[in-house]
C-alpha positions in Angstrom: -115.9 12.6 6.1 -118.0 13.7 9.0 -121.2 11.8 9.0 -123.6 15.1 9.2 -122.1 16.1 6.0 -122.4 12.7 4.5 -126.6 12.8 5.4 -126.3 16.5 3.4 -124.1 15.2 0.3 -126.3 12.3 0.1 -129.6 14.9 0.2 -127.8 17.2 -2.2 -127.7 14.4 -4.6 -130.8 13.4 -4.5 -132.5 17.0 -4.9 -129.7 18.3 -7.8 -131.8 14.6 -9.6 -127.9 13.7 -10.0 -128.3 10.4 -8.9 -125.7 7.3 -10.3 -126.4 3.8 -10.9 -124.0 2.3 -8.2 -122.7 3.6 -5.0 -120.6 1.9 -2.8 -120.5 2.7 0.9 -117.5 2.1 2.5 -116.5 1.9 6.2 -115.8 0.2 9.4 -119.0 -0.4 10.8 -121.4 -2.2 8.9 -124.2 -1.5 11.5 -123.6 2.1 10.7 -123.7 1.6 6.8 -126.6 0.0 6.9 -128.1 2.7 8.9 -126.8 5.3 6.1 -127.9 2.9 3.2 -131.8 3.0 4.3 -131.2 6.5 4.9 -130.2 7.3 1.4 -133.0 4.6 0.0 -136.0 6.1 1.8 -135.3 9.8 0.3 -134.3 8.4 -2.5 -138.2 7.4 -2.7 -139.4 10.2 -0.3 -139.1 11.2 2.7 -142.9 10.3 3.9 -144.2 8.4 7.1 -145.3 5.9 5.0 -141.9 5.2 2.9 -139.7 5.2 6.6 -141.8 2.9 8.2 -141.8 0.4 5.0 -137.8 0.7 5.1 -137.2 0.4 8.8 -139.4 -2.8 8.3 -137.8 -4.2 5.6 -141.1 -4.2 3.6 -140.8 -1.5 0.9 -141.7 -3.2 -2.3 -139.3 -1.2 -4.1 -136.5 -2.0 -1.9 -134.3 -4.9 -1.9 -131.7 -5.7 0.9 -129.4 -9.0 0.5 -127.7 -9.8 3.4 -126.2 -12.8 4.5 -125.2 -14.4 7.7 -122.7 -17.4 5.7 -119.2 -16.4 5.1 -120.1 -15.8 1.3 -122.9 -13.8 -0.8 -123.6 -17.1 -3.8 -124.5 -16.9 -7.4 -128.4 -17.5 -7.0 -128.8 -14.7 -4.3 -127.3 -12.7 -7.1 -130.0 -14.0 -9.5 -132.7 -13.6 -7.4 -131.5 -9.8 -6.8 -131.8 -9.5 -10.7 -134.9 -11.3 -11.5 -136.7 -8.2 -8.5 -134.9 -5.7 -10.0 -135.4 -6.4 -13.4 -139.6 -6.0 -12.7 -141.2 -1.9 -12.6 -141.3 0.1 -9.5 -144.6 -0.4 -7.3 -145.2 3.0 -5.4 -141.7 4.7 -6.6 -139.8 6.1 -9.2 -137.4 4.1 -8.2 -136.2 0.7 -7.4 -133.3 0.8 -5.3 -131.2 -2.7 -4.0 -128.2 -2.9 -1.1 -126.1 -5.3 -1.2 -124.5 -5.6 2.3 -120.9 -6.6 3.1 -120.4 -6.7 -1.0 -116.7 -8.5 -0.2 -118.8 -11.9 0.4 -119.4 -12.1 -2.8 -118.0 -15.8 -4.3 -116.4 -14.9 -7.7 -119.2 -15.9 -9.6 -121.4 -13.8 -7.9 -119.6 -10.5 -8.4 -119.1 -11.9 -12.1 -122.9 -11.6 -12.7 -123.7 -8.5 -10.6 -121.0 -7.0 -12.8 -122.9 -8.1 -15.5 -126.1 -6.2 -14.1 -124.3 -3.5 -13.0 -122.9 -2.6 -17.2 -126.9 -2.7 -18.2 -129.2 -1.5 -15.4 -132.8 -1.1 -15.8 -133.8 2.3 -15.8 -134.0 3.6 -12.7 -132.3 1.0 -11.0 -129.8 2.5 -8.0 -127.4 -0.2 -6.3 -126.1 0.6 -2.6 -123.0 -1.6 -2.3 -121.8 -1.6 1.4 -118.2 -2.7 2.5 -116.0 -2.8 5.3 -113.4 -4.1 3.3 -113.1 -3.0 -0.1 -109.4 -3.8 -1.3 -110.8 -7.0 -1.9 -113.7 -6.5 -5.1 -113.0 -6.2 -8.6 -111.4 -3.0 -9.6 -114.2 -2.4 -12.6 -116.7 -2.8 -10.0 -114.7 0.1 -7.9 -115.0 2.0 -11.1 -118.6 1.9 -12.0 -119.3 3.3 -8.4 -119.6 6.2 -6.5 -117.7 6.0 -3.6 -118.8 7.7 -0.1 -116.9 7.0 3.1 -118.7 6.7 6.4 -117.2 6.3 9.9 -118.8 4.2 11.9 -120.5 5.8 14.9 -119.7 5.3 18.3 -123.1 3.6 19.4 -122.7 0.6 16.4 -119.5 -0.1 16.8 -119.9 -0.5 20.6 -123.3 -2.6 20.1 -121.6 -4.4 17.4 -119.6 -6.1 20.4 -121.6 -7.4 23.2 -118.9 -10.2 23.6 -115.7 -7.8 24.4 -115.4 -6.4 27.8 -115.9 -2.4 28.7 -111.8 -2.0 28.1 -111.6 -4.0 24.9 -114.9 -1.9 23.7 -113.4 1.3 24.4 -109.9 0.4 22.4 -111.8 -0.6 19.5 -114.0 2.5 19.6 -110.9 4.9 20.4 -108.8 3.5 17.4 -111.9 3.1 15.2 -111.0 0.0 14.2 -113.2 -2.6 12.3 -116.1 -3.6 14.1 -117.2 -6.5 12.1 -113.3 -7.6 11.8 -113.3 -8.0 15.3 -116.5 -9.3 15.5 -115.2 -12.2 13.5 -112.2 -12.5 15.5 -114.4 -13.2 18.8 -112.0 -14.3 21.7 -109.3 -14.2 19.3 -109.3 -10.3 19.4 -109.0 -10.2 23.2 -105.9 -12.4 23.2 -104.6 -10.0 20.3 -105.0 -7.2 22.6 -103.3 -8.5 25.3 -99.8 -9.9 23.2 -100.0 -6.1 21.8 -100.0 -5.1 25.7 -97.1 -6.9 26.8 -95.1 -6.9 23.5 -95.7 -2.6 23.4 -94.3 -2.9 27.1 -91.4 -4.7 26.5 -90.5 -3.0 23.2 -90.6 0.5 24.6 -88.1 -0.8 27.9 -85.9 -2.7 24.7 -86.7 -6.0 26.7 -84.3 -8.9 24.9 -87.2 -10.9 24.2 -89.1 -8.4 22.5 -88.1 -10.6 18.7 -90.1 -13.6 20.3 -93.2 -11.4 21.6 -93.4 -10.3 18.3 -92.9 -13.3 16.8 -95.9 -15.1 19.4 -98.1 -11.8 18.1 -97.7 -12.4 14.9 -98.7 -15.8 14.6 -102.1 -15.0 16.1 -102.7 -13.0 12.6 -104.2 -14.7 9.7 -103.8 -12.6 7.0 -103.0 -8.6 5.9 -106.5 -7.6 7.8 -105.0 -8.7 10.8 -101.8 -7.5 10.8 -102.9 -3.7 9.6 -105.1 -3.8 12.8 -101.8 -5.2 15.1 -100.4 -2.7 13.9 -102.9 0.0 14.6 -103.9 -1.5 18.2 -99.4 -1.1 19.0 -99.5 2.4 17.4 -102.5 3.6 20.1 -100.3 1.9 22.7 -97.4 3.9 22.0 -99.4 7.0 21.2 -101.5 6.8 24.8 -98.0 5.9 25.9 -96.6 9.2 24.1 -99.4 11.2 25.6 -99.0 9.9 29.1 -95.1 11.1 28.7 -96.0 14.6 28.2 -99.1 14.9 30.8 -101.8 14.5 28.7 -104.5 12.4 29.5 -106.7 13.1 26.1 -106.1 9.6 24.2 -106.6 6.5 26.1 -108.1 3.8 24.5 -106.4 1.4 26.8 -107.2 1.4 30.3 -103.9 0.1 31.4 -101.1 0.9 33.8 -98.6 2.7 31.1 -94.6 2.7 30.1 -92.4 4.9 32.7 -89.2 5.5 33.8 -85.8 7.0 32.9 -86.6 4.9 29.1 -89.5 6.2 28.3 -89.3 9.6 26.4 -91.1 11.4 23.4 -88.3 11.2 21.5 -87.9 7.5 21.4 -91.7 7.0 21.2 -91.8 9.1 18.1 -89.3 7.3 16.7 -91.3 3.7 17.4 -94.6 5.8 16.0 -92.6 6.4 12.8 -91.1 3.1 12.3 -94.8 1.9 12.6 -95.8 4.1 10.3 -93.3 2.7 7.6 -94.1 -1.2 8.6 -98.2 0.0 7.2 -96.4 1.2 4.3 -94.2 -1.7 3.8 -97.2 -4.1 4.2 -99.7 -2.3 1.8 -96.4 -3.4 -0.6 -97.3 -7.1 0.2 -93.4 -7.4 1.9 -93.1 -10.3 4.1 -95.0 -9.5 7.3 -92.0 -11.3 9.4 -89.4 -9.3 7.6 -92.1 -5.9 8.0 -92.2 -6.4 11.5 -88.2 -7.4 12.6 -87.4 -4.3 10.9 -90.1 -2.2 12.4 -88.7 -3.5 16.2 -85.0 -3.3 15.2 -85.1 -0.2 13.1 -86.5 1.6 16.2 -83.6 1.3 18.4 -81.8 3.6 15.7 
């Protein structure tokens, strides 16, 4: 959804007075939903100077944002959230909490804001923000309203002071996840560059194209990382496919590209379409080794 018309849908609920209990926000770029949550929280208690310059400084009494640092969101941060939320509004009608990267939740902690979340105090509004939902409980998922936002250029790029100019611009091309590859760190730039020689040398049919893969692929920890291999080879091929034809619209790597007498849209559709069934195949939870030797072999035809 484009982001203007998130700010008006977000406005729209808030002046039809049709606003839920729990909203998750979900998207790539927690910089940007975070920017979208305090959005939402200060009309939520009105848009005066006062309110914005309480929420930009994390002082509003009636607002409270948990955030962590640690690789997990704990049990007794969940409490604390509870024990300020469970007390009466100071200046507002309402008290509003966001809870940000809500997949760092340990179990027992999503246990017991599940538990909160069933018997809210009256007017009581949760922001849950997530750049990787597949991952919470399912009646947590149902209890909210969902509203995508896509991460905007500027926070995805500031996200990433570490990457270089080129390996900014791929991940703000694709869109991928700026706080997955912020967790990567180096790891994502030696990602990049297996997906650069293995794209290379599957698109000429290169013999060792198998063991490329096979070096790529053991760089990936888990399904997060091989979804985003996956997308990072399907720009490759795509800028590739573009290049092909004389277009020059879609480059999100600034590399030297495939050429030659091998190199055709009709094989490089044909790769972007065996790519395409590999993300299916691996949303399925088949083997990624098995996902991947079929996407290379099955493209040959």
């Amino acid at each position: 959804m484009n982001n203007r018309i998130v700010k008006e849908q977000l406005l729209k609920i808030i002046d039809n007075k049709k606003l839920s209990h729990t909203y998750m926000f979900e998207g790539d770029t927690i910089e940007t939903l975070s920017k979208y949550s305090k959005f939402f929280a200060m009309h939520i208690f009105g848009d005066t100077e006062r309110n914005q310059m309480l929420v930009e400084s994390g002082n509003h009494p009636d607002l409270y944002y948990l955030s962590t640092k640690e690789t997990s969101i704990k049990k007794e941060q969940i409490e604390e959230l509870v024990h300020r939320m469970n007390q009466k509004p100071i200046e507002s009608d309402y008290k509003v909490y966001i809870i940000e990267q809500f997949e760092k939740l340990t179990p027992q902690a999503e246990n017991s804001v599940l538990k909160f979340l069933e018997e809210p105090p009256e007017k009581t509004i949760a922001i849950l923000l997530t750049i990787n939902k597949s991952g919470i409980l399912p009646t947590i998922h149902s209890r909210s309203q969902h509203i995508a936002i896509q991460g905007e250029d500027e926070d995805r790029i500031n996200a990433l002071p570490q990457l270089s100019e080129a390996e900014r611009t791929t991940v703000n091309v694709l869109s991928l996840n700026a706080t997955h590859v912020q967790e990567l760190d180096d790891k994502f730039s030696t990602i990049r560059n297996e997906v650069i020689n293995f794209s290379n040398r599957w698109i000429h049919d290169h013999p060792l194209t198998l063991i490329d893969m096979k070096r790529m692929l053991d760089l990936c920890d888990d399904r997060r990382d091989q979804v985003m291999l996956l997308a990072l080879i399907s720009g490759f091929v795509r800028q590739t496919l573009h290049h092909a034809i004389g277009l020059e619209d879609f480059k999100p790597f600034e590399t030297h590209m495939p050429e030659g007498n091998d190199v055709h849209p009709a094989k490089l559709t044909r790769i972007l379409e065996e790519i395409q069934e590999a993300n299916r195949l691996l949303t399925f939870n088949v083997n990624p080794m098995l996902v991947f030797e079929g996407m290379v072999i099955g493209a040959k035809g």
